[in-house]
VODREN-535130 format. One record per residue (C-alpha): x, y, z. Coordinates in pm, 1 decimal, decimal comma, m for minus. Layout:
// VODREN-535130
+----------+----------+----------+
!     east !    north !       up !
+----------+----------+----------+
!        X !        Y !        Z !
...
+----------+----------+----------+
This chain:
// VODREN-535130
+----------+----------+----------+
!     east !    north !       up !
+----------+----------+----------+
!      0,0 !      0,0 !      0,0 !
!    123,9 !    341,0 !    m99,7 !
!     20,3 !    650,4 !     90,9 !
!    104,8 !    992,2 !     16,5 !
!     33,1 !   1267,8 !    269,4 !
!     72,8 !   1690,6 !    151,2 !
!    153,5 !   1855,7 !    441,3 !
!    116,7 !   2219,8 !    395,0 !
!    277,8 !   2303,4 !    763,3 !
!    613,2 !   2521,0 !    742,8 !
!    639,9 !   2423,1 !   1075,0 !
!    807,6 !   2091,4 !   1160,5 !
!    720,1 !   2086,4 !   1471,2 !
!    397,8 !   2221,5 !   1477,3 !
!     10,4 !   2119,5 !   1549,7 !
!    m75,2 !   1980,2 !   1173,0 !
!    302,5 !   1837,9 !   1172,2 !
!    223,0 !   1612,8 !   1486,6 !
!    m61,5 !   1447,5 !   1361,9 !
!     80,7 !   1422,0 !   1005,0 !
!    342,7 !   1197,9 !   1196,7 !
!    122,5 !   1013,4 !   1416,1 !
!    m66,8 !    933,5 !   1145,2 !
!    286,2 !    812,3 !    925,4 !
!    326,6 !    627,4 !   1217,9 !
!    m36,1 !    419,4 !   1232,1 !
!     m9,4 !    358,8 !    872,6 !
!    127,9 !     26,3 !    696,7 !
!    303,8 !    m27,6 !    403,0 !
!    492,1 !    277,6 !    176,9 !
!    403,6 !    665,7 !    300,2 !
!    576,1 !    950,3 !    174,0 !
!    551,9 !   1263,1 !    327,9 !
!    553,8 !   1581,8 !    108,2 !
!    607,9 !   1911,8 !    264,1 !
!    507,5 !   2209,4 !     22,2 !
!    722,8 !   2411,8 !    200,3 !
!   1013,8 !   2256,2 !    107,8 !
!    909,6 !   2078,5 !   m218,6 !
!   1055,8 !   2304,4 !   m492,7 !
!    725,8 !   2366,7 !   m681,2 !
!    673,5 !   2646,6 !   m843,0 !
!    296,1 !   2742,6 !   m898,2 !
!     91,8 !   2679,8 !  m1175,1 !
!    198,2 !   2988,4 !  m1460,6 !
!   m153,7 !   2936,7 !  m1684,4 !
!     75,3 !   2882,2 !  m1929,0 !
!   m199,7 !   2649,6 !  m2107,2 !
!     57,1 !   2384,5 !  m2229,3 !
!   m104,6 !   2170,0 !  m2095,0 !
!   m456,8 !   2217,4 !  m2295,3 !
!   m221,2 !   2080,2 !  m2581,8 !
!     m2,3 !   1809,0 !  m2450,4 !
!    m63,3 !   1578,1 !  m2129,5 !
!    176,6 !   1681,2 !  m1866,2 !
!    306,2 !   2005,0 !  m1716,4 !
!    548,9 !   2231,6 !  m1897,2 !
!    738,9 !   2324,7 !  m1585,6 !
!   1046,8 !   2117,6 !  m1523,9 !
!   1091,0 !   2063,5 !  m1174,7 !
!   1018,1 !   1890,7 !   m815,7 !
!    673,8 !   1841,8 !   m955,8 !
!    728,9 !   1583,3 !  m1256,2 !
!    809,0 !   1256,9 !  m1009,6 !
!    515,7 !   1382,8 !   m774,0 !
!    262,6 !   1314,0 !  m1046,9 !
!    371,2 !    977,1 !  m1072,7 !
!    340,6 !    927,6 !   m702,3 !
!    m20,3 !   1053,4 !   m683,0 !
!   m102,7 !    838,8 !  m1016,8 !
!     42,4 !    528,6 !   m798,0 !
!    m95,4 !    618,7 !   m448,4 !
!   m396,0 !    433,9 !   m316,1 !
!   m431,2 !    633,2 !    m15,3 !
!   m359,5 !   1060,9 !    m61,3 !
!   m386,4 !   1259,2 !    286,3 !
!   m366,6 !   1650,4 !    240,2 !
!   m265,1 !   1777,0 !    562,0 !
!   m270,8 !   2196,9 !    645,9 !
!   m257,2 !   2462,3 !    916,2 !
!   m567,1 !   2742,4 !    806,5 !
!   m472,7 !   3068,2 !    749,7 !
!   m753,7 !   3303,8 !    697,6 !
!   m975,3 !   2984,5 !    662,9 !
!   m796,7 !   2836,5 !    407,6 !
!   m550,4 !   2535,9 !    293,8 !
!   m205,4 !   2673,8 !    346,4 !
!    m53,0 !   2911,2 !    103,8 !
!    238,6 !   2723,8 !    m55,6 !
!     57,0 !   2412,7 !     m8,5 !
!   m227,1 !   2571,9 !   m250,6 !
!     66,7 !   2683,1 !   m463,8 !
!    156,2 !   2328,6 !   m517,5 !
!   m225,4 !   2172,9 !   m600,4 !
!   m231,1 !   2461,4 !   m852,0 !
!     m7,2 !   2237,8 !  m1058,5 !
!   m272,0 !   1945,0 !  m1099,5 !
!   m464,5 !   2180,1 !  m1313,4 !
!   m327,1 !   1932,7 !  m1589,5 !
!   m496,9 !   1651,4 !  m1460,1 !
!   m874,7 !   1892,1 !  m1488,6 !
!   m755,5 !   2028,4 !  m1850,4 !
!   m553,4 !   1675,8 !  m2004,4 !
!   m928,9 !   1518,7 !  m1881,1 !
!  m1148,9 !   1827,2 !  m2019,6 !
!   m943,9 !   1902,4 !  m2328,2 !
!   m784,6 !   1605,7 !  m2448,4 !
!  m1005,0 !   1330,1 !  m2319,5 !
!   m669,6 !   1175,0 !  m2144,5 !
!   m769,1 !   1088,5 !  m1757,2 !
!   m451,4 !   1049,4 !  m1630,8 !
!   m502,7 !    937,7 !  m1244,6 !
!   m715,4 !    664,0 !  m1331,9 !
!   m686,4 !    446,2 !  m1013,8 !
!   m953,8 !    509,4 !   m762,0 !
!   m824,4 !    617,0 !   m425,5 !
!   m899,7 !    706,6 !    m63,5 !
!   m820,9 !    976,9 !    139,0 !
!   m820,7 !   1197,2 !    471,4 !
!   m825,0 !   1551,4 !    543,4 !
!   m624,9 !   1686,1 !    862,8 !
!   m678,3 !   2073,8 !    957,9 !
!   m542,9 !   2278,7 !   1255,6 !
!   m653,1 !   2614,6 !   1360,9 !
!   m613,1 !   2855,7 !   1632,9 !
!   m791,9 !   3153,0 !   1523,2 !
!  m1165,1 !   3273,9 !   1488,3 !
!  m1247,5 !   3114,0 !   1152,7 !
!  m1357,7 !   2785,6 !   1042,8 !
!  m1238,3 !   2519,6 !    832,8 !
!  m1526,9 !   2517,2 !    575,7 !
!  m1363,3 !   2717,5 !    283,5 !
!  m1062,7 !   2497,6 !    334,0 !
!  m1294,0 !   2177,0 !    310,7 !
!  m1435,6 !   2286,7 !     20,8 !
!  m1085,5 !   2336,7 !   m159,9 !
!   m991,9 !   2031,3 !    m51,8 !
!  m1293,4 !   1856,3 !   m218,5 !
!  m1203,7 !   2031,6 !   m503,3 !
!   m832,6 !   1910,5 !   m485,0 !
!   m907,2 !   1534,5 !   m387,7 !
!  m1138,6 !   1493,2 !   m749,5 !
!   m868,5 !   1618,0 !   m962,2 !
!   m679,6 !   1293,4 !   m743,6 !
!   m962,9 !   1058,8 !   m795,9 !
!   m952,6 !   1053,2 !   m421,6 !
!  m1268,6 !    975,5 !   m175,2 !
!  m1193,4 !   1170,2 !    133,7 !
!  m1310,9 !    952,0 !    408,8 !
!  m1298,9 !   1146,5 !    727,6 !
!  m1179,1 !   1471,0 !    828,2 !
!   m945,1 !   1532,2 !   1130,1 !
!   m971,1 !   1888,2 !   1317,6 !
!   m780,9 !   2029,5 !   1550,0 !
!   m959,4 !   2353,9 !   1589,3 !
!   m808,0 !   2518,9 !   1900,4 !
!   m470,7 !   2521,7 !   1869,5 !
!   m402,5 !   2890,1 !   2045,9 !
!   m511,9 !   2718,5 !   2350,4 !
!   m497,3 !   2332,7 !   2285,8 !
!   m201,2 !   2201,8 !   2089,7 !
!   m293,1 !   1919,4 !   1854,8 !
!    m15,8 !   1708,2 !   2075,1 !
!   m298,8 !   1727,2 !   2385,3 !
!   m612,9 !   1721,8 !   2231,1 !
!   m705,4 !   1370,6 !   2263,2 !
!  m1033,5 !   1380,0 !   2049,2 !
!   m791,1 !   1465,8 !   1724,1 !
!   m528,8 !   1190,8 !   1822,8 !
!   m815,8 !    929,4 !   1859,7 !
!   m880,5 !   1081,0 !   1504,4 !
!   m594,2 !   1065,5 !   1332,0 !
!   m547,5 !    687,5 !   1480,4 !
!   m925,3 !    615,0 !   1372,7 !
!   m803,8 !    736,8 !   1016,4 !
!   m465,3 !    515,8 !   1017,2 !
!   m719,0 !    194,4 !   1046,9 !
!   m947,6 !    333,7 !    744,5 !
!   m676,5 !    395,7 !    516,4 !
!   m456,5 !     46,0 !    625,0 !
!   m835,0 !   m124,7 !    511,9 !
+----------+----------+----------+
């Protein structure tokens, strides 16, 4: 089993960073942990290559992470919210699967064919809610082919860090036996 989990943290040792690595740890088989921070993506450039050819025309830490989504049976996008929202460098990154939308809408090519399952993990400290960031996620998972089975929140991270709040640990464990299924 291959699972890969987008973490959109910066922070290594932070709230969405702990349960990114508790869940690692609950899960069998091959996971590989991608942190946008540090991935060397650039963002999508609407260059529209891609309404012609199948692919992305923008050499670089992107091109093997395609594969590994195409061969994943489990995908996990993992993110702090800022303003609401997924992560900003992690939303940089998703921008690039706009080839898998326009290869499918323009060229009839589906190129993540193989069904797959997923979870959502979101940590937030502020006043806002996770909803827009759920919805962009949804958004994100179909251009995966990925069923998003349960959501984990740790929603009061100013005052409860992810590491003690024992409803989000249960979670993230409860979501480690879904995706080893």
């Amino acid at each position: 089993m291959n699972t890969l989990i987008f973490n959109g943290s910066p922070r290594t040792r932070g709230d969405t960073s702990f349960l990114v690595e508790r869940l690692r740890a609950g899960l069998d088989g091959n996971v590989t942990v991608i942190r946008a921070a540090d991935a060397g993506v650039r963002p999508c450039c609407d260059c529209r290559w891609c309404w012609d050819h199948v692919g992305c025309s923008i050499d670089d830490a992107m091109q093997p992470i395609y594969r590994q989504i195409i061969d994943a049976d489990n995908i996990v996008i993992a993110s702090p919210l800022y303003f609401s929202e997924l992560n900003g460098a992690l939303l940089s990154m998703m921008s690039r699967l706009q080839t898998f939308y326009t290869s499918r809408r323009f060229l009839g090519v589906k190129q993540v064919e193989k069904p797959k399952r997923g979870g959502l993990i979101l940590c937030g400290g502020g006043d806002g809610g996770p909803k827009r960031a759920e919805e962009t996620a949804r958004v994100i998972f179909r251009f995966m082919n990925t069923k998003c089975l349960r959501t984990v929140y740790s929603l009061h991270t100013d005052d409860l860090p992810a590491c003690e709040d024992a409803e989000a640990v249960r979670q993230i464990d409860e979501l480690a036996a879904i995706l080893n299924k």
